[in-house]
C-alpha positions in Angstrom: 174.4 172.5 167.8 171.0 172.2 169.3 169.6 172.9 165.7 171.6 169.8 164.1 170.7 167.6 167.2 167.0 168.7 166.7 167.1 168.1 162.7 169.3 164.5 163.5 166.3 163.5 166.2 163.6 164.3 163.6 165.5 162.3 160.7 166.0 159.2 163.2 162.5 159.9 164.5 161.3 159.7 160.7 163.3 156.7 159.3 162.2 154.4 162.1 158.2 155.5 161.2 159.3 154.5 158.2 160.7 150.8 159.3 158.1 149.9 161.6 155.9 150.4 158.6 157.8 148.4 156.3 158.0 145.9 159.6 154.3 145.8 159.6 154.3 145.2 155.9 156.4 142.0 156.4 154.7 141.0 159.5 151.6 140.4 157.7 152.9 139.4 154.5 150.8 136.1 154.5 147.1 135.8 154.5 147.4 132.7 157.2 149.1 134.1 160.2 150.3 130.6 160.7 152.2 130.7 157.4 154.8 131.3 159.8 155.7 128.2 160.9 156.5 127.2 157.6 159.5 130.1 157.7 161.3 128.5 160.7 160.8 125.1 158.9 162.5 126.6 156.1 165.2 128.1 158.0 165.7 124.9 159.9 166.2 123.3 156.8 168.2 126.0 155.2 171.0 125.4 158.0 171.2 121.5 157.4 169.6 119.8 160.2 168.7 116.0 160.2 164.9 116.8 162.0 162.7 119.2 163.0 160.5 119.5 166.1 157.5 121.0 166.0 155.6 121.3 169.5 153.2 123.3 170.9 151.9 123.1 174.7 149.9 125.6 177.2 150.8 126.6 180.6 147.2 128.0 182.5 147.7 131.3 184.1 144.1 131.1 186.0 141.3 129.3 185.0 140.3 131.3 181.9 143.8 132.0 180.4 146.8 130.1 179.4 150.0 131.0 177.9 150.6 129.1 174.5 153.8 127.9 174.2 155.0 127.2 170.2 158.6 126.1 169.7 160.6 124.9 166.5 163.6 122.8 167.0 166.6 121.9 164.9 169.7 120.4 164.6 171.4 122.8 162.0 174.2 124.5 162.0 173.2 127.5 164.4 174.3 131.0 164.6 177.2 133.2 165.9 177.2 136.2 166.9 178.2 137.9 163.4 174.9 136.1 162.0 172.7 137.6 164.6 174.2 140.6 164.1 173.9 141.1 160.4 171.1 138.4 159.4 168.4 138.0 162.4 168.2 141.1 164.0 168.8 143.2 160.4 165.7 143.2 157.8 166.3 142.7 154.4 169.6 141.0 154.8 170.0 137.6 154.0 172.7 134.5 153.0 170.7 133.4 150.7 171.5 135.3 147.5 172.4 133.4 144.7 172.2 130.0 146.2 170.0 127.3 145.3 170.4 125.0 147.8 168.7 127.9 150.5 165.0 128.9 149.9 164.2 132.0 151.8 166.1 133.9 149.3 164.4 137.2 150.8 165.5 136.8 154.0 162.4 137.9 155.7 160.6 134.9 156.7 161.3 135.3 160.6 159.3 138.3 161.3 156.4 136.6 160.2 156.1 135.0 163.6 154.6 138.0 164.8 151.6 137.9 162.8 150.1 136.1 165.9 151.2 139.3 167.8 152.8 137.1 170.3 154.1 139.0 174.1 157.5 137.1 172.8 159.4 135.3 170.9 163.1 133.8 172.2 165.9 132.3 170.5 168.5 130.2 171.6 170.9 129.4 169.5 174.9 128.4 169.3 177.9 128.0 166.9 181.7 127.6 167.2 181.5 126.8 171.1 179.2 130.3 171.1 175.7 130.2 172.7 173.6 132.8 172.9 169.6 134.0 173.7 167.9 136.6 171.6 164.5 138.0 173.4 162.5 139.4 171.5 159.2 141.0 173.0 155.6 142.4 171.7 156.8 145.4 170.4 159.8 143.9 168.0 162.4 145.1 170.7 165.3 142.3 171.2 167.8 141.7 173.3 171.1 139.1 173.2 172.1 137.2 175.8 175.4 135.1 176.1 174.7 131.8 177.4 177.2 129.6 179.9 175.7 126.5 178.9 176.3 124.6 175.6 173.3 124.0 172.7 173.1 122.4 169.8 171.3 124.3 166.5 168.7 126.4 167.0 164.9 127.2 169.0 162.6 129.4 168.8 159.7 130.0 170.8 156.5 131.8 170.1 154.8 132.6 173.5 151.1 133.7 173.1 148.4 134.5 175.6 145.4 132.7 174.9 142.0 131.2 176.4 142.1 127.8 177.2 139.3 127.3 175.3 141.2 128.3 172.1 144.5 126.1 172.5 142.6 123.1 170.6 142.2 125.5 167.9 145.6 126.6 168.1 146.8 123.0 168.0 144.7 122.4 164.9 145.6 124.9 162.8 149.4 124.4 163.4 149.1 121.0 162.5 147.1 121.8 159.6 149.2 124.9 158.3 152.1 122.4 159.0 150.7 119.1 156.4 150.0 122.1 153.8 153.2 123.2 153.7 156.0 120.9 154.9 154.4 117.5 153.9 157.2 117.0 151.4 159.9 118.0 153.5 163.5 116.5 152.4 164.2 116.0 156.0 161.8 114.7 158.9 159.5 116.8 160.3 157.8 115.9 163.9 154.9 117.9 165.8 154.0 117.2 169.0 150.8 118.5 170.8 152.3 118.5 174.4 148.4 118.3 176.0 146.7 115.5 176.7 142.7 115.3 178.0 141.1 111.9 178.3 137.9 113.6 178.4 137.9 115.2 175.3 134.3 114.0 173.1 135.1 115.9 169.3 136.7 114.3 166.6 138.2 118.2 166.6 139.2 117.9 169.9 140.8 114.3 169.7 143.0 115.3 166.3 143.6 118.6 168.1 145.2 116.8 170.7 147.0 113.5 169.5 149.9 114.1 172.0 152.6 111.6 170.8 155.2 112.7 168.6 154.3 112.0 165.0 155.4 112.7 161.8 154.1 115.4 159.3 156.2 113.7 155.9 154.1 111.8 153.3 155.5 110.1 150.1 156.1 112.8 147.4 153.4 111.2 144.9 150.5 112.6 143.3 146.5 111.1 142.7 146.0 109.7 139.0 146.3 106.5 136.4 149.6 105.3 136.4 151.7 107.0 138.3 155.2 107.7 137.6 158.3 108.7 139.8 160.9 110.8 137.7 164.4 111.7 139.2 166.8 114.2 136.7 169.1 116.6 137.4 167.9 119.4 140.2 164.3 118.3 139.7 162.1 115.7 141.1 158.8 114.9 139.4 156.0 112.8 139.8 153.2 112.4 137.6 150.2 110.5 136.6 146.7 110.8 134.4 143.9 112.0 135.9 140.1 112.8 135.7 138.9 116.4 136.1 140.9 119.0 136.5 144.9 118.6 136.8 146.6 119.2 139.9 149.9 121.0 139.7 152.1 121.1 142.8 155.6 122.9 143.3 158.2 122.4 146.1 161.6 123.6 146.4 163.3 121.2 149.3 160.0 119.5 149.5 158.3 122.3 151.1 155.3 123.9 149.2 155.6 126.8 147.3 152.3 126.4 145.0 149.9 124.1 144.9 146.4 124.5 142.5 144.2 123.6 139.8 144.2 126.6 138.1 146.0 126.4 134.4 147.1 130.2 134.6 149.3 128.7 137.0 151.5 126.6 134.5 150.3 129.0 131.5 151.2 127.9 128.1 152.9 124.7 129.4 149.0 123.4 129.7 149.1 122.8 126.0 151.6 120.6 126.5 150.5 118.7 129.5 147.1 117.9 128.4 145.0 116.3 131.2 148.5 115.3 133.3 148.8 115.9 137.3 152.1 116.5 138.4 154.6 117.5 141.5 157.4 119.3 140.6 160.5 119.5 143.5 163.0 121.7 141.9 165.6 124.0 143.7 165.0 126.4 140.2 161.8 127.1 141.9 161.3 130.3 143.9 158.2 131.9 145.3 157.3 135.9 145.3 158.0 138.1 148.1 154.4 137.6 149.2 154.6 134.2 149.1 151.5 133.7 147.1 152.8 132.4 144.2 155.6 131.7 142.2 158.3 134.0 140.3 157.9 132.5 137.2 161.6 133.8 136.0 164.3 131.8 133.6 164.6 129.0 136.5 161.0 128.3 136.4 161.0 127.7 133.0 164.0 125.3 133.2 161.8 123.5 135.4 158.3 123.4 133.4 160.6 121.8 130.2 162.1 119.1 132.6 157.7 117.9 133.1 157.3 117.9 129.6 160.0 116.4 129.0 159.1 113.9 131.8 155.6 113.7 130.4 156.8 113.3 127.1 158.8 110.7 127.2 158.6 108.7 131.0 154.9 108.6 131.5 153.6 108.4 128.1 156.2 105.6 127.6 155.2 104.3 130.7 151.4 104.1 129.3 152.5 102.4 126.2 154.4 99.9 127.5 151.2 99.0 130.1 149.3 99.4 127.1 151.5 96.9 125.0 150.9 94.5 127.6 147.3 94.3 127.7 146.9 94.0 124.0 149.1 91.4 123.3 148.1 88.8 125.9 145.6 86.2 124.4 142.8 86.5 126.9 141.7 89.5 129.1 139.7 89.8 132.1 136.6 92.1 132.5 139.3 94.5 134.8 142.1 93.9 132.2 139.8 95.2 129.2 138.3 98.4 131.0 141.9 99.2 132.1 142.9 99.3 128.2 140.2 100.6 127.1 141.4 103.8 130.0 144.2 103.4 128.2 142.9 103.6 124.9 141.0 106.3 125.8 144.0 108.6 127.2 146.1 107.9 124.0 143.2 109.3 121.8 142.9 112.8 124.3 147.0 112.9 124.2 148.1 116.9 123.1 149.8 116.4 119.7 152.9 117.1 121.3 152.8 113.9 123.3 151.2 111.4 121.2 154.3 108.5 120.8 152.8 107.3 117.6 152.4 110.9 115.7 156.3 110.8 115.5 158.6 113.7 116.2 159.0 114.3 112.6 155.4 115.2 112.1 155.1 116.7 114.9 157.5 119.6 113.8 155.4 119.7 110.9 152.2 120.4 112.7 150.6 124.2 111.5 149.2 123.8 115.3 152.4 124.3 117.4 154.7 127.4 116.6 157.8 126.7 115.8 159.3 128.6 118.7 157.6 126.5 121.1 159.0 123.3 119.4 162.2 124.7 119.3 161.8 125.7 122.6 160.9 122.1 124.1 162.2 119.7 121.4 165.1 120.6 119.6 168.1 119.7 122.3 166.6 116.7 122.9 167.2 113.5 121.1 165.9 111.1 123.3 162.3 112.5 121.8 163.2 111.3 118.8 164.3 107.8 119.8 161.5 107.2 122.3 158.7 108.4 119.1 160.1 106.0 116.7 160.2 103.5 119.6 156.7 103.6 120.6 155.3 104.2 117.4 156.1 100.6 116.5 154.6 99.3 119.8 151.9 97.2 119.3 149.6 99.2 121.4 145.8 98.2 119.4 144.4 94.9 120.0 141.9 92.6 117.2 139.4 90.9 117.9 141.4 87.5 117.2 144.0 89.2 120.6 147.2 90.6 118.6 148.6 93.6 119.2 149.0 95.7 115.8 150.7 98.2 115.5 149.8 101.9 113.7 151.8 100.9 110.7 150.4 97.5 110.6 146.8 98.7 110.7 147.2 102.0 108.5 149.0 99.0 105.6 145.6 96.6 106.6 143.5 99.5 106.0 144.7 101.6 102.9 146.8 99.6 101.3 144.4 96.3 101.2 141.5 98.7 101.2 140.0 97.3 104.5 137.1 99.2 106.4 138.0 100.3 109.4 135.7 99.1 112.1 136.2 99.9 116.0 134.0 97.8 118.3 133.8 98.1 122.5 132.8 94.1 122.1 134.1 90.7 121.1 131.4 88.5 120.5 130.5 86.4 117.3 129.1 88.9 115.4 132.4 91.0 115.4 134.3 88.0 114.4 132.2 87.3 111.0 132.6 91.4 110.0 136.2 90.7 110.7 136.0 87.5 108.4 134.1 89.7 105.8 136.9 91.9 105.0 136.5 94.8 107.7 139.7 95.7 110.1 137.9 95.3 113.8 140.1 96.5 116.6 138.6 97.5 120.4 137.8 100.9 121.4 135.8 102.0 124.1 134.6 104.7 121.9 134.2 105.5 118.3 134.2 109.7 118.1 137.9 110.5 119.4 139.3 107.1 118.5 138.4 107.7 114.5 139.5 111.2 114.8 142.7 109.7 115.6 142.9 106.9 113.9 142.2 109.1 110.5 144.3 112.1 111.5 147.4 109.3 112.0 146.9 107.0 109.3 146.6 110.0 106.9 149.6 111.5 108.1 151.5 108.0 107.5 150.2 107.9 104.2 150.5 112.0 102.6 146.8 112.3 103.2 145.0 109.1 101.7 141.8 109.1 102.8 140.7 106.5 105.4 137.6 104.3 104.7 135.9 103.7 108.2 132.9 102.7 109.4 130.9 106.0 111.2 130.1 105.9 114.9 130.4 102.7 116.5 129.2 100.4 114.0 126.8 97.8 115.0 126.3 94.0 113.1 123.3 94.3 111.2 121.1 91.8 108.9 119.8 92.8 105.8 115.8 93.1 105.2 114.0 92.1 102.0 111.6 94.6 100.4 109.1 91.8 100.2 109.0 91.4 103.7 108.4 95.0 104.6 105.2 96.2 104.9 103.6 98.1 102.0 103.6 101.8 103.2 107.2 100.9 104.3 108.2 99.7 100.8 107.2 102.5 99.2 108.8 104.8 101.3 112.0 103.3 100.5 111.0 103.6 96.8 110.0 106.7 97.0 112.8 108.3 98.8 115.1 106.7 97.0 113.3 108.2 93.1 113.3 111.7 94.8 117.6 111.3 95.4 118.2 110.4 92.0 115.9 113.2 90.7 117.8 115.5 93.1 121.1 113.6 91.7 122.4 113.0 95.1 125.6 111.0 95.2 123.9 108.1 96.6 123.4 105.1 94.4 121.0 102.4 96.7 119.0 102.5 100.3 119.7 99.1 101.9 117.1 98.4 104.4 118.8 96.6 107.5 118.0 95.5 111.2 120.8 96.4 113.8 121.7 93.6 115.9 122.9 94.3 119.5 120.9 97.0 121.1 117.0 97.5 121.2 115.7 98.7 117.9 113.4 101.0 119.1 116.5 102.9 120.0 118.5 103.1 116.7 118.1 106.1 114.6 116.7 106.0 110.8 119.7 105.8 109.3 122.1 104.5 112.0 123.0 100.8 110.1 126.0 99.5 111.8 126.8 103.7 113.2 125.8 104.8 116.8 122.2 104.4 118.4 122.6 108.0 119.6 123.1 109.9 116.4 121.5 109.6 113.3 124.1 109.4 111.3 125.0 106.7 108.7 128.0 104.4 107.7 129.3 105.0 104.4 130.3 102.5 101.9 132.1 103.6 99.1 130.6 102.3 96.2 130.7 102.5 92.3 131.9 105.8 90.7 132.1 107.0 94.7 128.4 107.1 95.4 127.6 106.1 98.5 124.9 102.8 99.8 122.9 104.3 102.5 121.3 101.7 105.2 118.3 102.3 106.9 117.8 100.8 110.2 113.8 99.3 109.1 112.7 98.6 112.8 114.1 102.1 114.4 111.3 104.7 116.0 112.6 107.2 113.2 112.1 104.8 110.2 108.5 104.0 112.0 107.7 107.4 112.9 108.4 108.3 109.2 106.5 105.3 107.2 103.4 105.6 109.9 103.5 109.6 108.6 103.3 108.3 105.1 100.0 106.6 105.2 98.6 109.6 106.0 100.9 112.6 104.6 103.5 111.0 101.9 105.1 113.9 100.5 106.1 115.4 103.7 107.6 111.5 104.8 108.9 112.1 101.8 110.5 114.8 102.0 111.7 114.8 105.8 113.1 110.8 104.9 115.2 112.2 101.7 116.2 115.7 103.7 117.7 113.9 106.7 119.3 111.1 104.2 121.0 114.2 102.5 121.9 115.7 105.3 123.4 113.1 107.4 125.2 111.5 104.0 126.3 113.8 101.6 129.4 116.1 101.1 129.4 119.8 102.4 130.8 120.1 98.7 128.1 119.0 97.0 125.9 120.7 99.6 127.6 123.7 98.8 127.4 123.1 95.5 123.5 122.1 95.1 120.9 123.9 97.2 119.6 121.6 99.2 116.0 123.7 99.4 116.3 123.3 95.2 117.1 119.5 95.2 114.1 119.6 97.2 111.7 121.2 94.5 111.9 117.9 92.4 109.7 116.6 94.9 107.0 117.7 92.6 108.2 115.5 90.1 107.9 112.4 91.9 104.8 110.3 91.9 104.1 109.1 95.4 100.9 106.9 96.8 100.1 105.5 100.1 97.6 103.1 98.3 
């Protein structure tokens, strides 16, 4: 008998090493020991109150010390005995399991308002006429007390011994720890810092200790261009456009389970998502036992479609229709026009997968996407389907004359009536007589991503025709006489122009322009109406597809070049016909020709500076 009641000692001894271990584990589970208060919040709201007070205070024990006083109120629906029994005072037990309407699925949140190491935390609570106080003191120990008097929900109350020097900090940190976590709270949350101190000088110490009651709660809303509220089934989700780097935020009953700009965080949905911010609030959404992040099981997954889906078809809706408006009213304001161009300039950066004009037909037969990821996203939705056809007919680009086109309307203008394409960040008189000369001129604040998608869409609409458009932000130009050039410049142009045909260069004329606009000292050689930051040149297709190349005559490169030629013509020669070649031509025929042998025909060519 004394041998079993040894061995039974040693086992009991044992098992609870072995559970204050594991209690320590839990304990200081978070890397914040204030973390904590957002477990009673949780818990509040996980037994349905209307409110939650937050309050902390201090009671000075001498003149150094105090005794912090941190208590969480609610109106919930309490506890009786059985739940003390089997749910507060018992680890690893929990009513949460399997529903989605309670977060703390673990059912460990409590202990982690000893992280502080408090001397103790009390209890009150009631339910069914029941009221009872559960003390619990510095070493985990508790004890249950039946009350006489009547209460309604639940308190607890985290006693500390602090300096009284530290209580501002205290107060701080709770309050902070408090807007990180709880801001989105579906019910109201109040804090309270019970101290007040007229005499207090830092703006620390005056937020520290703002004594009236006040609210934690902001609006559920996130920072961007157009913002958008969505509301479906067991998600809410707000999103907008931003600048930088996206913010994604998750909350399950408004409280914060995630929040961060990292894309690991939202994985392979970033594809998807493009430069979007969102906030989703999703009862699918669960975080880790750790609390540092969240289970990304089936449920989260769920939840990631309903933002794309919300992305998809609410906010990029939402920017056509704004966009829609702007181009189709007849005048627009300095504001109005840098707002579109934003717009403009969003719709061009759009992830295939959310582009409302690329059509949800060709978008399944993009080699980009896998097909298990469209299936994945697409395929039980119709509304994708409607909403691309819808806005691909919205008339969403803007001419110069203020009529909103739409991308049928300008891919028939341009391939089918054989129109240059022509995108211009102005509208001034110049643009209006290339218009009237033939060319298709719509606004664009830039020329790079809006041709890439102007050709990749217009191509698609039209089994791969090629578009004919004007390279890099063309520019109104005037043409220049070769009689009205200087000599050496002449013959530059002459000469340059003998060596390409030697070399059989698929270009059939050099047309010697001035670019109107900008400062001509800043145009490149060859930039006629392209770019002033790139040298290279707008193509017009001419006879039997041989290109007319225009020089831009008063540019520092042309000058640079025919100043060379006085001195050293067959290197200005050369370096004019190299940079034509290289900046015009084909990579077939590149491929084709050496460039280096094109080159040895140089010989062949009779130059002069005289």
């Amino acid at each position: 008998m004394t041998s079993d009641a040894h061995l039974e000692r040693e086992i009991e001894q044992n098992r609870q090493k072995m559970g204050d271990a594991a209690l320590d584990t839990l304990v200081l589970q978070f890397a914040n020991p204030f973390d904590f208060i957002r477990e009673l919040v949780q818990n509040s709201l996980d037994a349905g109150t209307s409110a939650v007070d937050v309050r902390i205070d201090m009671e000075p024990v001498n003149h150094r010390d105090a005794l912090c006083r941190i208590s969480v109120r609610d109106f919930g629906e309490g506890m009786d005995e059985h739940i003390i029994d089997t749910k507060l005072t018992r680890l690893f037990s929990s009513s949460k399991e399997n529903d989605l309407t309670r977060i703390g699925k673990f059912g460990i949140g409590f202990v982690s308002v000893f992280a502080i190491e408090p001397q103790a935390v009390i209890v009150t609570t009631a339910r069914g006429g029941q009221s009872f106080e559960v003390f619990f003191d510095a070493k985990r120990r508790f004890e249950k007390t039946v009350l006489d008097d009547p209460f309604d929900g639940t308190e607890v109350v985290v006693l500390k011994k602090i300096q009284i020097e530290e209580f501002d900090t205290y107060a701080l940190e709770l309050r902070n720890r408090l807007d990180k976590w709880c801001k989105h709270a579906e019910r109201e949350i109040y804090f309270t810092n019970a101290q007040q101190d007229s005499a207090t000088n830092t703006h620390r110490q005056r937020r520290a200790r703002r004594s009236a009651r006040q609210s934690v709660n902001q609006p559920f809303e996130v920072d961007g261009f157009l913002p958008l509220h969505v509301k479906t089934a067991n998600a809410e989700i707000c999103l907008a456009f931003c600048e930088g780097k996206p913010f994604f935020g998750f909350y399950n009953r408004g409280l914060t389970l995630l929040e961060s700009q990292d894309e690991e965080t939202i994985g392979a949905y970033r594809r998807y998502l493009g430069n979007i911010s969102f906030k989703l609030n999703s009862p699918f959404l669960e975080h880790t036992l750790t609390r540092d992040t969240l289970l990304q099981d089936s449920n989260f997954h769920k939840a990631m479609c309903k933002v794309v889906d919300a992305a998809r078809i609410d906010l990029v809706g939402h920017l056509v229709s704004h966009m829609e408006k702007l181009a189709c009213q007849p005048e627009l304001t300095a504001q109005e026009q840098r707002e579109y161009f934003r717009c403009l300039g969003l719709l061009y950066e759009l992830p295939r997968a959310l582009d409302p004009t690329f059509g949800f037909s060709e978008w399944l037969q993009d080699k980009t996407s896998s097909l298990v990821e469209k299936t994945a996203f697409w395929t039980s939705d119709l509304r994708l389907l409607e909403k691309s056809t819808d806005a691909s007919r919205a008339r969403i680009f803007r001419d110069l004359e203020g009529k909103g086109c739409t991308l049928a309307e300008v891919a028939q203008r341009v391939v089918i009536h054989e129109r240059l394409l022509y995108l211009s960040p102005s509208h001034n008189p110049q643009m209006n007589e290339l218009a009237k000369g033939g060319l298709m001129v719509l606004l664009s604040p830039t020329f790079d991503t809006g041709y890439d998608f102007f050709k990749s869409h217009i191509e698609m609409l039209h089994f791969g025709k090629t578009v004919r458009m004007l390279q890099k932000g063309a520019y109104p130009y005037e043409t220049i006489s070769l009689s009205s050039m200087a000599p050496h410049e002449q013959k530059l142009v002459d000469a340059t122009m003998t060596l390409l045909r030697v070399c059989e260069a698929p270009i059939v004329e050099i047309v010697p322009v001035n670019l109107l606009g900008d400062s001509p000292l800043e145009m490149p050689l060859s930039g006629c109406v392209g770019a002033h930051d790139t040298v290279v040149v707008t193509r017009e297709i001419g006879y039997m597809e041989k290109e007319r190349v225009f020089w831009n005559i008063p540019g520092f490169c042309f000058q640079s070049l025919a100043q060379l030629f006085k001195t050293q013509p067959r290197l200005a020669t050369l370096m004019a016909a190299r940079q034509t070649i290289l900046e015009t031509v084909d990579h077939d025929w590149l491929r084709a020709t050496s460039l280096d042998r094109c080159l040895q025909h140089l010989d062949g060519v009779e130059l002069s500076h005289e």
